[in-house]
N, C-alpha and C positions, 0 to 999 in steps of 0.2 A: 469483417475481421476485427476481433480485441484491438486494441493501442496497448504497446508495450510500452508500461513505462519501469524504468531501474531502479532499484531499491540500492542507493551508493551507501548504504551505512558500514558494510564489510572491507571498504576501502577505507574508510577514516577510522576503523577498528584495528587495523593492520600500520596504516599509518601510525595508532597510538600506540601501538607497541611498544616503539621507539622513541614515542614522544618528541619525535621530530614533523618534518615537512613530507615525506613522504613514505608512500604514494599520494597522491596531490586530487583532493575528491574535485575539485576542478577540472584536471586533465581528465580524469574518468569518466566526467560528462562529459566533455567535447570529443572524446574518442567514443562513448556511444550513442550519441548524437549523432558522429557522421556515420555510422553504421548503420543508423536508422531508425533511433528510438524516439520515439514522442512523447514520450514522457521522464521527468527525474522525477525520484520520490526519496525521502530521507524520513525519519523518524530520530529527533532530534530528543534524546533521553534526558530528566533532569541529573542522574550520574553523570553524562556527556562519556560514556564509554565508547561511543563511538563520533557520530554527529555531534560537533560543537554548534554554539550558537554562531563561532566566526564564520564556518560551513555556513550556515543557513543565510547570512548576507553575502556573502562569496559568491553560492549560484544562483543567489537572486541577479547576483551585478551582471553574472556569464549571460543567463537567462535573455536580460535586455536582448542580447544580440543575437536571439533566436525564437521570436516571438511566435511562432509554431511549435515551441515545444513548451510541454505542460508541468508546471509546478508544483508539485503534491507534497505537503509537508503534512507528518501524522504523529499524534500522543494525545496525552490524554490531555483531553482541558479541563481538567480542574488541575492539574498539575502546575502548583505556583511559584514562585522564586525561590531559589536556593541558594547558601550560603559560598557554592561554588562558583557562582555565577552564570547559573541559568537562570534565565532571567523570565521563565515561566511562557508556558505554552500559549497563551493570550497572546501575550507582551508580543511574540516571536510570526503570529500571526498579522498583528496591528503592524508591526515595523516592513513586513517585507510582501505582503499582501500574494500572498499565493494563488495561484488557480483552481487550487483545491486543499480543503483541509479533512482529513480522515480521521476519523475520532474514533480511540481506542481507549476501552478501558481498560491499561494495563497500570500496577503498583509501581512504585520504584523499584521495587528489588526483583522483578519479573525477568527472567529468563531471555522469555519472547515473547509476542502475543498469540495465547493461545483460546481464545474464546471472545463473543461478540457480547457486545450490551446486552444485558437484563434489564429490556425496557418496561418487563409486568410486574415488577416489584414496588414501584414507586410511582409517584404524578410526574417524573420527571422535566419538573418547571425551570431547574439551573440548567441541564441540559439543553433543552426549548432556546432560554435567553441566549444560551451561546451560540446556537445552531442562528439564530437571527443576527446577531451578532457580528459574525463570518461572513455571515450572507452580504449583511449591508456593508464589508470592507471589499468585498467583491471576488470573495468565495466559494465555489459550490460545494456544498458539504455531503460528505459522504460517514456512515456511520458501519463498523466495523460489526458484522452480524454473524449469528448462526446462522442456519439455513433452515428456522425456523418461519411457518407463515404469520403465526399471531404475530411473533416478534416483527418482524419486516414489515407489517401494518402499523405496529404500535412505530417505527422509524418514519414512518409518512405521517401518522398524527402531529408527530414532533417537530414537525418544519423538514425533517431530512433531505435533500436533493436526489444521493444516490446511495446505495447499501453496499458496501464491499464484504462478499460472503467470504466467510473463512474459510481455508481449504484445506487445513493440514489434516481433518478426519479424511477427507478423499488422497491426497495425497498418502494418508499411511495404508489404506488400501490396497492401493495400489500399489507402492512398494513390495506388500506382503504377501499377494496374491498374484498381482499381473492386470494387464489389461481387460483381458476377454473374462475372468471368474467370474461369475454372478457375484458376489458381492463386491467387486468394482463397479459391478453396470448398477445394482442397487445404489450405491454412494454417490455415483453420475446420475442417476434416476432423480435424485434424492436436491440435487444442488440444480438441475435444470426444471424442476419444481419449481423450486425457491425463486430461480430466476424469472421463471415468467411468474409467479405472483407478484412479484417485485414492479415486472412493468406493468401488470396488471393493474398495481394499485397505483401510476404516475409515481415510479423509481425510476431511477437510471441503475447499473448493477455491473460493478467493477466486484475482483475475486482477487486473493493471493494469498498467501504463505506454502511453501514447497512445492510450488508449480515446478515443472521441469519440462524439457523437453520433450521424456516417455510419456508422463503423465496429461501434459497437454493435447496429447495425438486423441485423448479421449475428451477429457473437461473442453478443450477447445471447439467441439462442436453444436457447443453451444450461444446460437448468435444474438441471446438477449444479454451477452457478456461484452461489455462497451467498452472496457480494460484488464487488462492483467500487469501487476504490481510485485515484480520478481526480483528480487537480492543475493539470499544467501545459494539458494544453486546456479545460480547464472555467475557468479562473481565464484563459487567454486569451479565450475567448468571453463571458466576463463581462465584460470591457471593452468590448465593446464592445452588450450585449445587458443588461448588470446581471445583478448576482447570484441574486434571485430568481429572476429569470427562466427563466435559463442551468439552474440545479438543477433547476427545475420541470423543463426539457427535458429535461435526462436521466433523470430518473422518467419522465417519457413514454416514452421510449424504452425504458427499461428492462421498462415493463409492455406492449408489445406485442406 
C-alpha cells in the first residue's frame, strides 16, 4: 500500500487570500495526521502564493512531535532568493532538513507543475551537485519525471533516490473517458511501465498531480508505487466532506 502524503499548499493559498492567519497550514497537518497521513508535502514557491518560507519552519517545529511522519518539501532548486523574501530553495532545504526533497522543474510564473525533467538535453552536472547535496543534509531525493524509461534511467545516473511520475496525463484520461476505456488502461499500462523500470533500475517511485479517489481505484494498483503526493483534490473534497473524512477515503482506497 502507497503512503499518503498531503500536498498543504491549497490551505495556505486560501489562508492568503485574506492575508491573515487562517486557515492555519499547522492545524491542517495535525488534523491529517491524526486521520492517518504519513506524510506532509508543501511546495514552497519563490511568489510564496501559497507556502511561505514561515510554513516551512512551522511544520518543520509540528513535525518534531511526530517522528513517523514524513517531510516532503518540493521546487525547483535552482530557484534562488528573492526580493520578497524567499530565501531560495537550497537555503530552505539546509535550514529545516527535510525527509525528502522533490525536485521540479517548474518557472516562477508556472501555473502548476506540469511536466518532469529533461534529463537528455544536457550533462546535468548542477543538478548531480545538488541531488548530493540534499543527500548529505539527510535527504532522499526524489526527481519529478515523465513516465519516460530513458528519462528515469538518466534520474538514476544522476545520484536520484526516487522518481515521482507525473500523473496529470493519466489523470486527464481518466476524467474524460472513465475507468474501464482502453485508453485509460493504455495510460495505467503506460505509468506501471515506468514504475517497474524505475525499480528495475535501483528507484524508489512516488506519483502525483490529480490523483483522486476515482482515479486511484485504478493507478493505485500499482505496488511499485511507494507514495502518493495529493493536494489540490483531496483539499477540494474536503470542503465539502471535512478533512478527516476525505484522508480516511483515500487510505480506503489506497489499501484496496
Amino acid at each position: 500500500m502507497a503512503v499518503l502524503s498531503v500536498n498543504l499548499n491549497k490551505v495556505a493559498l486560501l489562508r492568503n487570500s485574506r492575508d491573515g492567519h487562517g486557515p492555519s497550514v499547522v492545524e491542517a497537518a495535525k488534523t491529517v495526521i491524526a486521520a492517518g497521513a504519513k506524510g506532509i508535502t508543501i511546495h514552497p514557491r519563490p511568489d510564496q502564493r501559497h507556502i511561505r518560507p514561515a510554513d516551512v519552519f512551522d511544520l518543520k517545529a509540528l513535525l518534531k512531535d511526530y517522528p513517523q511522519v514524513e517531510f516532503n518539501i518540493e521546487g525547483n532548486p535552482f530557484a534562488g532568493p528573492r526580493p520578497n523574501g524567499y530565501p531560495g530553495f537550497s537555503e530552505l532545504i539546509e535550514q529545516t532538513r527535510p525527509h525528502q526533497a522533490t525536485l521540479v522543474p517548474d518557472t516562477d510564473g508556472q501555473l502548476t507543475s506540469d511536466h518532469g525533467f529533461d534529463l537528455l538535453a544536457g550533462d546535468n552536472a548542477d543538478l548531480k551537485e545538488l541531488i548530493a547535496r540534499y543527500q548529505a543534509l539527510g535527504a532522499r531525493v526524489s526527481l519529478f519525471m515523465d513516465p519516460v524509461a530513458d528519462q528515469i534511467e538518466a534520474a538514476r545516473t544522476i545520484g536520484a533516490d526516487r522518481v515521482e511520475l507525473y500523473t496529470g496525463p493519466f489523470a486527464d484520461t481518466v476524467a474524460a473517458f472513465g475507468l474501464k476505456d482502453p485508453r485509460s488502461l493504455k495510460s495505467y499500462e503506460t505509468y506501471l511501465a515506468a514504475a517497474r523500470h524505475a525499480v528495475q533500475h535501483g528507484l524508489g517511485v512516488n506519483a502525483g498531480h490529480d490523483l483522486d479517489t476515482h482515479n486511484l481505484q485504478l493507478f493505485g494498483r500499482i505496488e511499485e508505487v511507494a507514495e502518493v503526493s495529493i493536494g489540490h483534490a483531496l483539499i477540494s473534497q474536503a470542503l465539502y466532506d471535512g478533512f478527516t473524512a476525505t484522508v480516511r477515503a483515500y487510505l480506503d482506497t489506497l489499501s484496496i
